[in-house]
N, C-alpha and C positions, 0 to 999 in steps of 0.2 A: 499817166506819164508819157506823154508824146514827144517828147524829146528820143526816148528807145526806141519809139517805133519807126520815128525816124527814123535812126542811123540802121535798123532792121532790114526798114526799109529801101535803105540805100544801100545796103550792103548785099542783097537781094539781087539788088539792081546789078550792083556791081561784077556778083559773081556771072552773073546773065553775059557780062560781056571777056569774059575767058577765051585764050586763045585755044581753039580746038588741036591745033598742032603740039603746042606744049603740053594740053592737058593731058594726051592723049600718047606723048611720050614719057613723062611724069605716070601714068599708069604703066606702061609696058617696063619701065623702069623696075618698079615694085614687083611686077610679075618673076620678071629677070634673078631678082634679090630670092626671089624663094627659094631656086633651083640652087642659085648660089648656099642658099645654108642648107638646103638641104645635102646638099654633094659636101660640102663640110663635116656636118655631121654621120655621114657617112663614112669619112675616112676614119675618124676616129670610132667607130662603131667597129670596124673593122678589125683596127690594134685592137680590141679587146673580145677579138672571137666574132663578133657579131656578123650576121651573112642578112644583108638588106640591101634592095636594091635602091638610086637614085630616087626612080621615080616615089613608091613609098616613103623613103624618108621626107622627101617632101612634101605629098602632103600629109605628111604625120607633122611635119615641121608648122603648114598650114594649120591642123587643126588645132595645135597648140595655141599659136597665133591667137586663136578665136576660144578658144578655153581660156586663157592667158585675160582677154580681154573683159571676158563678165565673169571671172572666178577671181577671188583671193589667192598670193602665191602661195608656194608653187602652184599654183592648180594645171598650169599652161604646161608646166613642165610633166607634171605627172602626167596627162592625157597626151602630148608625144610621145613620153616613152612607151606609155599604154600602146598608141595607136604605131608603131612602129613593132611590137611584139606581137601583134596582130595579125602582122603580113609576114613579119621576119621570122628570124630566129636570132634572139640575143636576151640573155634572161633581164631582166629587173637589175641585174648588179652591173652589167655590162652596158645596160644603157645611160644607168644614169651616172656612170662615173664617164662615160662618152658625153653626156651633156653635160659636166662640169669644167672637162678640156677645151668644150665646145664654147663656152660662156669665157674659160681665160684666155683664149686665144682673142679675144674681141680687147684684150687691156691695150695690148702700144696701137691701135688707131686711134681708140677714145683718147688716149694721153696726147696723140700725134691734137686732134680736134679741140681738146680741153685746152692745149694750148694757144691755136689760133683762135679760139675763142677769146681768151686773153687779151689779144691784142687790141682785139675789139671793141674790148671792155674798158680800157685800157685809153683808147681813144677817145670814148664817152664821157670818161670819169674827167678828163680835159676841159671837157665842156659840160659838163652836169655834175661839180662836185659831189652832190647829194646821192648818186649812184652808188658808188661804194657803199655809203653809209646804208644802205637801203639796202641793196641786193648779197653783200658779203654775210648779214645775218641769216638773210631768207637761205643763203647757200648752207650754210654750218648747219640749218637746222634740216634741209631736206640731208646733206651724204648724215647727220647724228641719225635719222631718221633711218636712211636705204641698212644705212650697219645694223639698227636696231632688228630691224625684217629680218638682213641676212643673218643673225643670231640666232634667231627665234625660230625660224626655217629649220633649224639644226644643220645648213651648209658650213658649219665653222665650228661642228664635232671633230674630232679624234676618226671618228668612222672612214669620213671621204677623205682624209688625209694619208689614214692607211690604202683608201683604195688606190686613189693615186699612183701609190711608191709601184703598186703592184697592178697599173693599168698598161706597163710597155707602150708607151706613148714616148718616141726618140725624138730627139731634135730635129730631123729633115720633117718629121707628121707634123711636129707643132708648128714649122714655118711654115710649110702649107696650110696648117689652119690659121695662123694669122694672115697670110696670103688672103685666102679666102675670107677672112673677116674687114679686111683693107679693102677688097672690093666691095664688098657689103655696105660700108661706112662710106663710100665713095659714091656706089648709087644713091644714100642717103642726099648725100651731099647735092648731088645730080638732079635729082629728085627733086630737092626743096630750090633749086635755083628753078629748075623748068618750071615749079608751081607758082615761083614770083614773075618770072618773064610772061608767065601765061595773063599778066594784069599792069604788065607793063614799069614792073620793078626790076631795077637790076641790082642786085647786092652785092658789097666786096667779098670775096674767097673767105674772110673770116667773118664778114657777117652769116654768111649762111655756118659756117663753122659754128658760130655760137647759136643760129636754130636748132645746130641736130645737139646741143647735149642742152640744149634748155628741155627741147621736144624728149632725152634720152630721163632728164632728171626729173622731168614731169611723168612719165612713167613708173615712176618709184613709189610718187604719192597718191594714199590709195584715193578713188572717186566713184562716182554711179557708173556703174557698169561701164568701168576704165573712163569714162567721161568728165572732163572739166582742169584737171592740171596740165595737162598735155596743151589744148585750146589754150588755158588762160596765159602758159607761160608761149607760145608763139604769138599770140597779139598783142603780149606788154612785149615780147625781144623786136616784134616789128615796128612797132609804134617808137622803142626809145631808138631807133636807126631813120625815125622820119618818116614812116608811114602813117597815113592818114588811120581812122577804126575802121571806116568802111571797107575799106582796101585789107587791112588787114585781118578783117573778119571773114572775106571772101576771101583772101589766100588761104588763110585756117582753115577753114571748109573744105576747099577743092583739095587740099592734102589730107585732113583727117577723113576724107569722103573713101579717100584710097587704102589709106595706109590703117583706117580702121573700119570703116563701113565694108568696104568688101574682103578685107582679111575676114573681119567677123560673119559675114553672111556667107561667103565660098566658106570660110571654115568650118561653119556648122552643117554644110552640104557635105563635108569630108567627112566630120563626126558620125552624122546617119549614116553613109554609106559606108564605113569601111570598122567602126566599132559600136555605133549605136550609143545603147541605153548606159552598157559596162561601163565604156569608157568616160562618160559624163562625167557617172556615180563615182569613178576613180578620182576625177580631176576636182570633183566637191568635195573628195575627203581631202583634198592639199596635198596627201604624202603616197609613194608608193605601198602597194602590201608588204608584207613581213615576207615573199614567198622568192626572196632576193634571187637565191639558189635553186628556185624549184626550177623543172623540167623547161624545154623550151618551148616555145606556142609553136 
């Protein structure tokens, strides 16, 4: 098949000619985004007793990242809270009803993004009647699909509902945590335009808008070691705005290089260092210990 190795090879080519200034602010970017959720999660770690500093939640937030990435969920999530009781002090019940505020505070960006994605779509379907018809199925079955997870997860028991009521998370915490999720969503945004400009694409506000929740919806659907829906759905959202493969396999690259290659490689340099072997063995069982209440680390 030398037609692939073509465009392989062109697209090789392609990323070879990236601009170092964008590239290299598109990483510092990402960098940026950690401390951002980590200091997020942190405040709500707080409201519920929890004494952890910044930096730790961080990279306990990192090593999720990279648990997150070659584990089935929760796995990512069990090995932050693992790895944040490690260094802290906040049991099992305080962290993870902390990372549940922490997760809904991220709804009015995505909803703010889900919409200008829309327009986008919107525009296309103008000129590509057949879009709808194609992409409205594939959408119903990935969110039928993210509900089925989130089911199955047990996030949508009776349990977290009660913890909730009883987490003291007030209205000025949660706008700083959507605060904090709005800039998160922002560096995305940031992010993925510096990774196009790096190759000499410029895209509208809501084109990049409908990268971050293609890029957001492709993490839902499971793949090899998080690998292949993420990628496939930024080079069909590039391609149907007019980018060439090659172009848009080298953009796919130089952002999945960041936003997964070194979350996963830095984050598993966090896992040895700061929890080890435990903390792994925690995030392949998927769920926390039964040990909600016990004493604090």
């Amino acid at each position: 098949m030398p037609s692939i190795w073509r465009i392989v090879a062109t697209s090789l080519e392609r990323l070879s000619t990236a601009r170092p200034s964008y590239a290299a602010a598109a990483f510092l970017l990402y960098v940026v985004s950690l401390f951002i959720a980590g200091a997020r999660w942190r405040g709500f770690l707080r409201a519920q007793g929890g004494d952890v500093g910044i930096v730790r939640a961080t990279l306990a937030t990192l090593g999720g990242i990279a648990a997150g990435n070659l584990t089935p969920a929760p796995g990512g999530e069990a090995c932050r809270i693992a790895l944040v009781r490690l260094g802290g002090r906040a049991t099992w019940r305080e962290a993870t009803i902390a990372a549940v505020w922490d997760r809904l505070s991220e709804l009015p960006p995505i909803l703010v993004l889900t919409l200008m994605s829309l327009v986008a779509v919107r525009h296309l379907a103008s000129a590509r009647s057949g879009l709808i018809a194609i992409g409205l199925p594939v959408a119903i079955v990935i969110i039928v699909f993210a509900l089925w997870r989130l089911r199955r997860s047990g996030f949508l028991s009776t349990g977290w509902r009660e913890g909730l009521a009883r987490g003291g998370v007030r209205l000025p915490l949660f706008l700083a945590g959507v605060g904090y999720s709005s800039a998160l969503w922002l560096q995305d945004f940031l992010r993925l335009s510096c990774v196009t400009l790096a190759f000499g694409v410029a895209l509208s506000s809501t084109q990049i808008a409908t990268l971050c929740v293609l890029a957001m919806l492709g993490g839902v659907v499971p793949g090899v070691a998080g690998l292949g829906p993420v990628e496939g759905g930024l080079i069909a959202g590039l391609m149907a705005f007019g980018v060439d493969l090659p172009t848009a396999a080298a953009i796919t690259a130089l952002e999945r290089a960041i936003s997964y290659g070194f979350s996963t490689s830095a984050g598993a340099i966090v896992i040895a260092m700061l929890g080890g072997g435990s903390v792994w063995s925690a995030a392949r069982r998927q769920t926390p210990s039964s040990d909600g209440d016990a004493a604090r680390s």
